[in-house]
Structure formats: structure tokens, C-alpha cells
C-alpha atoms as one frame of an Amber mdcrd trajectory, in Angstrom:
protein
   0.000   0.000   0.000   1.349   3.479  -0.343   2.199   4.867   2.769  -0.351
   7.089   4.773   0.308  10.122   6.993  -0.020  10.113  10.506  -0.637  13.999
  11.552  -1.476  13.709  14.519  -3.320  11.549  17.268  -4.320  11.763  20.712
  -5.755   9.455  23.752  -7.392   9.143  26.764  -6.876   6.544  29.354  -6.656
   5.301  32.819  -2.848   6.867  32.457  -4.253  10.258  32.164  -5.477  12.572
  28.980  -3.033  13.648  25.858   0.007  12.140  24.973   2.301  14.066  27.500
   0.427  12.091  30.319   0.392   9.274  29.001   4.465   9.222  27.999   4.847
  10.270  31.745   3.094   7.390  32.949   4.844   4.934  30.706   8.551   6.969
  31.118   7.741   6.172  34.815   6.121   2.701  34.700   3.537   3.553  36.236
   0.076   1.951  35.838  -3.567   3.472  35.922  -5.118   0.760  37.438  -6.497
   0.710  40.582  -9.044  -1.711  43.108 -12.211   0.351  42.502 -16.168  -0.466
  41.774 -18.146   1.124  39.111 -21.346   2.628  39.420 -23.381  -0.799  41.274
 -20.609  -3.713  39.551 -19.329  -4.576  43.532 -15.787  -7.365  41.587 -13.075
  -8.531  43.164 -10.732  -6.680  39.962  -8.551  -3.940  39.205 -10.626  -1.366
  36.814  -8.675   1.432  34.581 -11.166   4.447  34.546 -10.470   7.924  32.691
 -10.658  10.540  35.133 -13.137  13.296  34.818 -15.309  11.403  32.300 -18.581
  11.681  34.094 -17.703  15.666  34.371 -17.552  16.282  31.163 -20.237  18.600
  29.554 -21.103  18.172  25.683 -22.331  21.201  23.418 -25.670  22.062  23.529
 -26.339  21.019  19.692 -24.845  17.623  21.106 -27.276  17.200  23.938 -29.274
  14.035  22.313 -25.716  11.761  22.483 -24.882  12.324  25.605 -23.945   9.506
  27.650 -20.841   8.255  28.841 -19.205   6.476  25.630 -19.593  10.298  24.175
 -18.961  11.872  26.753 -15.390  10.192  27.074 -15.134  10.749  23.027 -15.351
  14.614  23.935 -12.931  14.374  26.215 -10.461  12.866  23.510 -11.079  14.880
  21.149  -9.987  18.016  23.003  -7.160  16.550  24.139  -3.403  17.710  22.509
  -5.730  20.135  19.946  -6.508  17.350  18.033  -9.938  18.744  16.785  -8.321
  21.905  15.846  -6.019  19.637  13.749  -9.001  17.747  12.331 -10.645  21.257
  11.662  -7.484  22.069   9.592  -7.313  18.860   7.595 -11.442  19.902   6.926
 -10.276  23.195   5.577  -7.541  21.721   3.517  -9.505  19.198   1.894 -13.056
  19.969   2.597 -15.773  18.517   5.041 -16.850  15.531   2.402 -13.394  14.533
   2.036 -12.637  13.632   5.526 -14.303  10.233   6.876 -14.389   8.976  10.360
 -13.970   5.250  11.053 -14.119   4.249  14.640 -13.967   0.991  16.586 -16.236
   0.128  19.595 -17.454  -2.555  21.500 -20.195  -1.817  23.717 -20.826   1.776
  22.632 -23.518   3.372  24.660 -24.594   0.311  26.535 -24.070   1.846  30.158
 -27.189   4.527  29.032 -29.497   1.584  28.296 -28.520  -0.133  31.311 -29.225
   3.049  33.508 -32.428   3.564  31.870 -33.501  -0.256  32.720 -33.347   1.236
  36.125 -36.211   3.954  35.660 -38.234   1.814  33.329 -42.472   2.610  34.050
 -43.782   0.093  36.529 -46.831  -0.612  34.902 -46.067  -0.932  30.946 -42.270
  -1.476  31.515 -41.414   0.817  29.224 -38.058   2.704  29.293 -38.052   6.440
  29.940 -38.944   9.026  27.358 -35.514  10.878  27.625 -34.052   7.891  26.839
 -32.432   7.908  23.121 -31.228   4.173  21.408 -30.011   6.121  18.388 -27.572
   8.808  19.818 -26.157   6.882  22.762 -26.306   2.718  22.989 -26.533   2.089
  19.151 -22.878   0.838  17.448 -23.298   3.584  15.029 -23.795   6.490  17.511
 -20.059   7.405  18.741 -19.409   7.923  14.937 -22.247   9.817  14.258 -21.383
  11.707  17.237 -17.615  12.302  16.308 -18.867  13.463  12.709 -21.228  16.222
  14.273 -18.702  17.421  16.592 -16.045  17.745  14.313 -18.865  18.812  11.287
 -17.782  16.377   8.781 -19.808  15.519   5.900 -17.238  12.040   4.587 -18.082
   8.856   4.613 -18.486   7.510   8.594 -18.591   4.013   9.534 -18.160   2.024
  13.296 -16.209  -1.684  13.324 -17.552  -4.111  16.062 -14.907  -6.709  15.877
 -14.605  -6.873  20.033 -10.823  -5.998  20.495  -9.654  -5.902  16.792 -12.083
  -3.219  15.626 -10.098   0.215  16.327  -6.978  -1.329  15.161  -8.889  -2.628
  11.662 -10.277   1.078  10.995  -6.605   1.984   9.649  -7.023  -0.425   7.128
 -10.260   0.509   6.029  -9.198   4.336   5.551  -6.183   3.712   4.143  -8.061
   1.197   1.602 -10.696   4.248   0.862  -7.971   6.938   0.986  -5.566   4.430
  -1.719  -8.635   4.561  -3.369  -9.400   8.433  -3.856 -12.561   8.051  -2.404
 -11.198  10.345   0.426  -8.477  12.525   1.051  -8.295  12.028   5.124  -9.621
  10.081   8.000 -10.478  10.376  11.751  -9.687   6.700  13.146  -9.880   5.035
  16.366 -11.606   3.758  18.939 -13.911   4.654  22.127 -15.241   1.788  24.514
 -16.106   2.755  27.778 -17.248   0.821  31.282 -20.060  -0.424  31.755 -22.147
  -3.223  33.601 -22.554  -5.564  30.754 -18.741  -5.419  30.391 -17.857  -6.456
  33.593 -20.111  -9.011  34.771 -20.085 -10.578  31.033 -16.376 -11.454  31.473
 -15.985 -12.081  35.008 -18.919 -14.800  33.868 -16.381 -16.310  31.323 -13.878
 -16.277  34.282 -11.709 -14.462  32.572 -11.661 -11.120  34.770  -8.900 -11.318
  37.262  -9.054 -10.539  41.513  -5.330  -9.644  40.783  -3.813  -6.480  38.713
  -3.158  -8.351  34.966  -0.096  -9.806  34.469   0.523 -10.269  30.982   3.317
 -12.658  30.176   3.372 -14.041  33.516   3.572 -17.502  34.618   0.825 -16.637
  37.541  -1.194 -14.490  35.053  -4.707 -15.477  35.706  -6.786 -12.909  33.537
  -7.477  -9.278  32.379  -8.230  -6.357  34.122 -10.672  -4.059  31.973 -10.095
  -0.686  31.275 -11.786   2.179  29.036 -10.152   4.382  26.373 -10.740   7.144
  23.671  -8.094   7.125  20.648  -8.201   9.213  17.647  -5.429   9.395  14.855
  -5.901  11.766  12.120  -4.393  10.544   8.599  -4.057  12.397   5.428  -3.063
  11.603   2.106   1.056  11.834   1.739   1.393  14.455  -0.646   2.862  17.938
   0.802   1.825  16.564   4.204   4.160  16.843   7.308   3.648  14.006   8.813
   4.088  12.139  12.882   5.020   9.231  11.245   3.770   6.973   8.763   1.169
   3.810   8.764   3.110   1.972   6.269   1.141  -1.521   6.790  -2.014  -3.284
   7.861  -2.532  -7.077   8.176  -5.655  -8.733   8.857  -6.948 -12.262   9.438
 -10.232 -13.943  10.575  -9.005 -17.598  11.595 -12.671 -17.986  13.076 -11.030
 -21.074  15.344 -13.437 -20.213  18.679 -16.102 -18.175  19.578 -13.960 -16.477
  22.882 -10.972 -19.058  22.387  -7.396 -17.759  20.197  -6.392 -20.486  17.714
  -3.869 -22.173  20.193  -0.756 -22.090  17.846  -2.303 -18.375  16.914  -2.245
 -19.235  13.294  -4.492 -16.109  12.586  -1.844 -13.903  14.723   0.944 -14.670
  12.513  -1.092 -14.731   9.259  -1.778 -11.359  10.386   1.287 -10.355  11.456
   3.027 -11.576   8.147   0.417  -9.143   6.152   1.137  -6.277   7.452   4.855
  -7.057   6.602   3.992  -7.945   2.767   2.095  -4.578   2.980   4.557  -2.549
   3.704   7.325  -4.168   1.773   9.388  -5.144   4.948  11.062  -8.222   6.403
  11.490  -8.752  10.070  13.916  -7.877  11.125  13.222  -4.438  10.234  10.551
  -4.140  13.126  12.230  -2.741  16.146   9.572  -2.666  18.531   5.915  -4.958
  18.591   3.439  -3.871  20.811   1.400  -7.263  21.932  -1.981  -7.762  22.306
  -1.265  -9.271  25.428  -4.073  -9.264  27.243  -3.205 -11.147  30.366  -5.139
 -14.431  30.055  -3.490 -17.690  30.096  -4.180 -18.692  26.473  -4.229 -15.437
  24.927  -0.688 -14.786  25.774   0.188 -18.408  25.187  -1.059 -18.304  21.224
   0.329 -14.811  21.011   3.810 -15.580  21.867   3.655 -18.775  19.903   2.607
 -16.459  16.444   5.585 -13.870  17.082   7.921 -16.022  17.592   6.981 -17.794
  14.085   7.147 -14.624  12.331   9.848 -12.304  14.577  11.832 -14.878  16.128
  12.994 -14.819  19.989  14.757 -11.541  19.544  12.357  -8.705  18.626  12.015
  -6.329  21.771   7.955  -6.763  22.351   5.409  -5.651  25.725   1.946  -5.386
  26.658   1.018  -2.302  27.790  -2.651  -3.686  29.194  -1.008  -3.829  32.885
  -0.692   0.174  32.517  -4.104   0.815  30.582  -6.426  -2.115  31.323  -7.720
  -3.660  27.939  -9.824  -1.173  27.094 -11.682  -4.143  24.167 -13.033  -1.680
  21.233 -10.376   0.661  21.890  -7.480  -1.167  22.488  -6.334  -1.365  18.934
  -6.616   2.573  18.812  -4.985   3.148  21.756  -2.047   1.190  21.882  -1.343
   2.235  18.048  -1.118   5.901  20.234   1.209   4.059  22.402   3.001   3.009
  19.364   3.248   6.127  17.781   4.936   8.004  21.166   7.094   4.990  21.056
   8.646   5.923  17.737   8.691   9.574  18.136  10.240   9.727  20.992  12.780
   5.966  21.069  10.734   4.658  24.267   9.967   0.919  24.250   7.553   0.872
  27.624   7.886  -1.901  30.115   5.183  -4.473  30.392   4.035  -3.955  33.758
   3.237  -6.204  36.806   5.029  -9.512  35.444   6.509 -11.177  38.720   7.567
 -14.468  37.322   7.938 -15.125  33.480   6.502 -17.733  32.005   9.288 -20.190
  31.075   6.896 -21.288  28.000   6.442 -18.031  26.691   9.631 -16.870  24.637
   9.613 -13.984  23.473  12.314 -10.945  24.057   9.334  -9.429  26.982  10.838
  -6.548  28.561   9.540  -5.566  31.963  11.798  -2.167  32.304  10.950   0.194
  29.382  14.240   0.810  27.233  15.620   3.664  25.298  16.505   2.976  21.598
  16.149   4.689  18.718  13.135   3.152  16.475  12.417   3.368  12.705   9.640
   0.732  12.825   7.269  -0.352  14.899   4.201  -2.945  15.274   1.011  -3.170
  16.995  -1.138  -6.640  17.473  -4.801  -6.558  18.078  -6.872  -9.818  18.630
  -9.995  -9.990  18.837 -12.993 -12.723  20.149 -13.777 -14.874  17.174 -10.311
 -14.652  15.742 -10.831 -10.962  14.077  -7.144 -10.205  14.037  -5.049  -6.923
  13.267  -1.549  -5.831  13.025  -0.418  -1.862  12.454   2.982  -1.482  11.077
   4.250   2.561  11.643   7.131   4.076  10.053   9.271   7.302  11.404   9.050
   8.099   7.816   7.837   6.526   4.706  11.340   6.104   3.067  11.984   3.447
   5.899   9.866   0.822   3.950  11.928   0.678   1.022  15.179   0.295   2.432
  14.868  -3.734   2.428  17.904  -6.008   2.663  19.102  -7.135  -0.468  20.177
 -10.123  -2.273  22.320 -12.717   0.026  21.215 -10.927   3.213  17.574 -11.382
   1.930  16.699 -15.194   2.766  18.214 -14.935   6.536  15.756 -11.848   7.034
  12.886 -13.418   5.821  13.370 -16.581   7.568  11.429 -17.532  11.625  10.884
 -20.807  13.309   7.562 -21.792  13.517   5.968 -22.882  16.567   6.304 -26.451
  15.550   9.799 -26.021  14.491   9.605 -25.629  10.817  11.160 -22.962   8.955
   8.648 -20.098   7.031   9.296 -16.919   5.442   8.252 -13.719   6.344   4.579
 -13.804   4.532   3.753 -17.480   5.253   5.053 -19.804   2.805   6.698 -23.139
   4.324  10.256 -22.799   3.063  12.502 -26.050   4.107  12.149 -28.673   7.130
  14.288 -27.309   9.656  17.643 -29.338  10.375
């Protein structure tokens, strides 16, 4: 694909709002997680809530969306002047040009659940103020983000649980490619809610512990919320953050909640976001996992990089800091990926006590200084919806490949079952 401009990007998280916070929080290793319930949900769990969400006043004109899913949009959107950047990109290009493609999970839900509470006693009913549409419906945080930022471009919202705000990169660089836009508001908002928690502390995968991703104790996730926005532009005459030079996706469809154990999907998508941006391995300097914590997600995870990457590619979850905030995890740690590159910080995974002595991979749990080119980011999501982001400093970087002899060695991993593949997926040779 040709490569797409990153001008700028923001987040919001349980490490605090913008990216300044948030590269404070990971400079320090520091984690937003805390032992706290939300609204009636009375868990055993560590919870990463955004500060000053349920403050937060939207415009007048935006009074029918309001909830909290919208309401923690808002927030995002102010932070690091990233709407005045998106109002700029409008001007430059006009408000049909620019689309908005964001990932959720639960959307609204927490507005329907609060109206269950004043429903009429006779009929049932739910309360007249109550609005589907603007709040709990998939659809509405886009809808909302286009009014707010008054664009008139194509708008759409991906649902793939915690793939979806990674896989709206592809989609707008696949419409942008195409010249059907010129620019794109991407990311991700998911927010708590009831549903949330008590539907996976049901599948027993919510843990009494902070996560511990990568460790041999690890015994689940700890959920979190999250508003990411990146703003890309077609290259020409742009200056640019950085550059999405790559998007892989795969659907391996191996288990309803379950990751294909040897994460086949994982590496398929892995290795297509490689092919897509013309690069071999070893030219990744930095993968941001999925890593979510859970004994087989990690398991399958470590199993896929290691058949693409190898044991030496410096890689960390940064859900023990965040939470997995599901819809918006892709979004958000593609933010994380981003302040990586800009500014040579590969952040720690937190809270791993003992590794895993089955999980491989080059884990680091202190955050190191380096200077990166290229980095990756892995999203998984339930059903085996899988994404990987591949980011450039700058869009030269994909080009620069090894060459001739030095070519094979890049290309080659070890698979999980010890045979040897190249780079995009093709079985090579048995291994000696």
C-alpha cells in the first residue's frame, strides 16, 4: 500500500489525557489501574477508569448523544488540539473529504442499562428521555464524532470486540488508496459499563489480581476504558508524525472467545502487514502485543511472534498500565506506538513477577531507550478478528529492504512447531 500520513493523534486513558500524560506514565512505569467499583458492579478486579469522564459537559447542539461512551469521546477529542487539527485537515480538503472510522465494543450500553433502572412500573417501558439512536446504538459514537467535528465524509463504526479500532486503519487507508477520500479520523472509544464487567468475570476471565501479561501466575485481564483518535491524510505535501506503512488482517474464526492455540491467525496477520509494507522482520524494532493477560491469549500470542519475529524482537503489553480497554485497544495502543517511535521509548510491560518459562519472546519488563524506525502493533480480537499496524518514522523506511544474500536470513522464523517459514507465510525447508 502506499504509505499514509499520521498527523497527529491523541488518547485518553486510565494513564491520564493527551500524549504528555500518558508518555509520563509509561517513562515512569507507572500503571492506571487501581481496586475500585463502578457505578453498582461490587468485583473482586482492578478497573482502569479515565478521570473526569462523568464531568464532562457536551455542546448544547450535542445534547441528544450524551452519555458516557460520548462523553469520554469529547474528552479525547480536546485533548493535545486534536480537533483543531481535524478542523485544519477539513479546511484543507473539505468537510466531504474527511471520513471517520471508529472501533467500539459496547458503545452506549451503560445509558441503556441506567435507563432499565427507571423503566415505568406498569407498561415497563423505558423512559422518554431515553435515546437508542444517539447513545447505545454501534453507530452512535461515529455519528457523534462526525457532528462534533462537522464532517460531511463517509463515517462508519467496526464491532470486531478488540480488533475493531486497530482494523479502521485499514479501512481508511483502503478508501484513501482509493481516492474516495483525502483524510480520515480513526480510532476507537469503549467505555465501562455493567454488561462489560459481569459478562467477562462470567467467562472467568476477569482477574481478583492487577493483569499480568506474560506471567507464569497471570490469571486474567483487568478491563479498562479508552478514547483514541489518529488523524491521517493523504502523503502528498503533508508533514507528517510518522507513517502507517502496513495493515494485516486475518479472521481464523477457530473459537467463539478461544485464540487459535498455535495463533495461526496472529501470525497470518502479522506476516500481512509485513507484505504490505514491503518489509522483512527484522526491520521491526519494537511490537506492541496484544497481550491481554489471560493464560491462552498470551500463550497463542507468543507462539505467532515467535513464528514470524523470532525470539529476539524487543515486544510488551502495555494492558497492565491501561487495562484492555476491548473496542479501543487497537486505537490506543497504536497511540502508544506512535509516542514509542517519536520519541525511542519501548515501555515496560508492567506487573510480570515471574515469566513464564513457556512463553519466549524478548518481553521486557523495564521500558528501554533505543532509537526506532519501525514499529508494530497486534490486536486480537474474540472470534479470531485479528489486526496488526505497522508505523514508520518516515515513509522512506519501507523501502530500504535487505538485499540479495542478506535477503533469505531476514525473511526466515521458526515456527511454533519447528519448521522454517518466510516472512509472509510460505513453508520454506524442514528445519535441520
Amino acid at each position: 500500500m502506499q504509505p499514509v500520513a499520521v498527523t497527529d493523534y491523541t488518547l485518553a486513558s486510565a494513564l491520564g489525557t493527551g500524549r504528555a500524560a500518558t508518555l509520563s506514565a509509561l517513562r515512569e512505569g507507572r500503571s492506571g489501574l487501581a481496586q475500585r467499583s463502578f457505578e453498582s458492579v461490587r468485583l473482586d478486579t482492578w478497573i482502569g477508569e479515565v478521570e473526569g469522564v462523568d464531568a464532562e459537559r457536551l455542546p448544547a447542539a450535542l445534547h441528544d448523544y450524551d452519555c458516557r461512551n460520548n462523553r469520554l469521546a469529547w474528552l479525547g477529542l480536546q485533548a493535545d488540539d486534536f480537533a483543531a487539527s481535524v478542523r485544519r485537515a477539513r479546511d484543507r480538503h473539505g468537510p466531504g473529504r474527511v471520513g471517520v472510522f471508529l472501533g467500539t465494543s459496547t458503545s452506549g450500553i451503560l445509558q441503556t442499562e441506567l435507563a432499565y433502572r427507571r423503566r415505568d412500573p406498569d407498561s415497563g417501558a423505558l423512559p422518554a428521555d431515553f435515546r437508542y439512536a444517539q447513545t447505545h446504538n454501534s453507530f452512535s459514537v461515529a455519528d457523534f464524532v462526525r457532528r462534533a467535528l462537522d464532517l460531511h465524509g463517509p463515517a462508519f463504526v467496526v464491532s470486531t470486540a478488540c480488533s475493531s479500532s486497530a482494523k479502521v486503519f485499514a479501512g481508511a487507508a483502503r478508501m484513501i488508496g482509493l481516492g474516495l477520500i483525502d483524510a480520515a479520523v480513526v480510532g476507537g472509544v469503549d467505555s465501562l459499563c455493567l454488561t462489560t464487567l459481569y459478562g467477562f468475570n462470567s467467562l472467568e476471565l476477569l482477574s481478583s489480581d492487577i493483569c499480568r501479561p506474560w506471567d507464569a501466575e497471570r490469571r486474567g485481564l483487568s478491563l479498562g476504558e479508552a478514547a483514541a483518535f489518529a488523524l491521517l491524510e493523504r502523503g502528498e505535501g503533508i508533514e507528517a508524525q510518522a507513517w502507517l506503512l502496513g495493515v494485516g488482517e486475518s479472521s481464523d474464526g477457530h473459537h467463539m472467545s478461544s485464540p487459535h492455540p498455535e495463533g495461526a491467525g496472529a501470525a497470518e496477520a502479522m506476516r500481512g502487514a509485513l507484505a504490505q509494507a514491503g518489509l522483512v522482520p527484522v526491520q521491526i524494532d519494537y511490537l506492541n502485543l496484544h497481550g491481554t493477560a489471560t493464560p491462552n491469549n498470551d500463550a497463542a500470542e507468543d507462539q505467532a511472534v515467535r513464528a514470524v519475529f523470532g525470539e529476539q524482537l524487543p515486544c510488551s503489553s502495555t494492558k497492565g498500565a491501561t487495562g484492555h480497554t476491548l473496542g479501543a485497544a487497537g486505537g490506543v495502543e497504536a497511540a502508544i506506538a506512535l509516542l514509542a517511535l517519536q520519541h525511542g521509548l519501548m515501555p515496560a510491560g508492567l506487573n510480570r513477577g515471574t515469566p513464564d518459562p513457556l512463553l519466549r519472546c524478548n518481553y521486557l519488563d523495564a521500558s528501554r531507550a533505543a532509537p526506532l524506525r519501525m514499529v508494530a502493533s497486534n490486536s486480537f480480537g474474540f472470534g479470531g478478528s485479528n489486526a496488526c499496524l505497522v508505523f514508520g518514522a518516515d515513509q522512506s523506511a519501507a523501502k530500504e529492504r535487505p538485499r540479495a544474500a542478506g535477503m533469505e536470513g531476514a525473511l526466515v522464523a521458526t515456527a511454533a512447531d519447528g519448521s522454517a517459514v518466510n516472512a509472509f507465510g510460505g513453508a520454506m525447508r524442514a528445519a535441520p
